[in-house]
N, C-alpha and C positions, 0 to 999 in steps of 0.2 A: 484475443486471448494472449496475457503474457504469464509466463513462467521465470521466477524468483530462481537466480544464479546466485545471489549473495546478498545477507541480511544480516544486519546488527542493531539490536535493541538493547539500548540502556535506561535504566531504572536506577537512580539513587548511587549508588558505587559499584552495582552490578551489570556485567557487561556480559548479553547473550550471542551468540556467533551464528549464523544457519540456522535459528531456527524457521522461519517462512522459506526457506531454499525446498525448494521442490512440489512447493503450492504455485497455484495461478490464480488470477484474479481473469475476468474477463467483465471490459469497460465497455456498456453499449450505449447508445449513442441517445437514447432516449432519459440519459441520469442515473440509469441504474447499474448496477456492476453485481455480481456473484462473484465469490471465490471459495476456494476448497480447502481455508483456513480457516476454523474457528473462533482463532486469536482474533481476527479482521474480521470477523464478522464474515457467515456465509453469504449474505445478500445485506444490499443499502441501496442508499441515495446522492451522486454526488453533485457540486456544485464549483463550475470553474469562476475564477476570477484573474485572467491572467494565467501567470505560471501555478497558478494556487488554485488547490482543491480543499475543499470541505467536504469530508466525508462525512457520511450519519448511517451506522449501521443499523441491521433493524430491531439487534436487541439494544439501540437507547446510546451507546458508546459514539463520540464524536472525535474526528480527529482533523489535523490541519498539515495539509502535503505540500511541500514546492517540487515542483517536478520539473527533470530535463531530459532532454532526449539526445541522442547521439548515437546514428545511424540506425541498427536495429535493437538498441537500449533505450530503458528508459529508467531514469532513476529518481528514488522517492525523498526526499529529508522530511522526515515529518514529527508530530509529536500528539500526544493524547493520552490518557489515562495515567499521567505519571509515569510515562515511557517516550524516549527519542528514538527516532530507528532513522537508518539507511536500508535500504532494498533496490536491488539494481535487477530487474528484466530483460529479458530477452523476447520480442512479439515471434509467435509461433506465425512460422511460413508455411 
């Protein structure tokens, strides 16, 4: 399980700050991930390639993440829906 320290989605000339800050996502190891964000989709499917995730959430929303890690961070660059986001985690200990 990680929890969202800081997030920025942009969309067009609008630029959103926190809003995923204080959701988690948890990534299990069988594909599947939950999270307690609506935006992301509460439950999906994901698929690595590399540093690259495809996500497919289960209401039909697809999205494409590069992801990096750095100590007990991990951070998202991604994009989907007509939105670009950063989201930087923290894995709960």
């Amino acid at each position: 399980t990680w929890y969202c320290v800081s997030s920025t989605d942009r969309a067009g000339e609008y630029t959103m700050s926190n809003l995923f800050v204080g959701h988690s996502v948890t990534i299990n190891s069988n594909g599947t991930y939950t999270s307690t964000s609506s935006s992301f989709g509460t439950s999906g499917s994901y698929k690595i390639n590399g540093n690259k995730i495809v996500v497919n959430t289960n209401g039909g929303r697809a999205f494409m993440i590069t992801v990096s890690f750095s100590g007990n961070r991990m951070t998202w660059n991604g994009s989907g829906e007509g939105v670009n986001f950063t989201y930087v985690f923290e894995k709960e200990v």
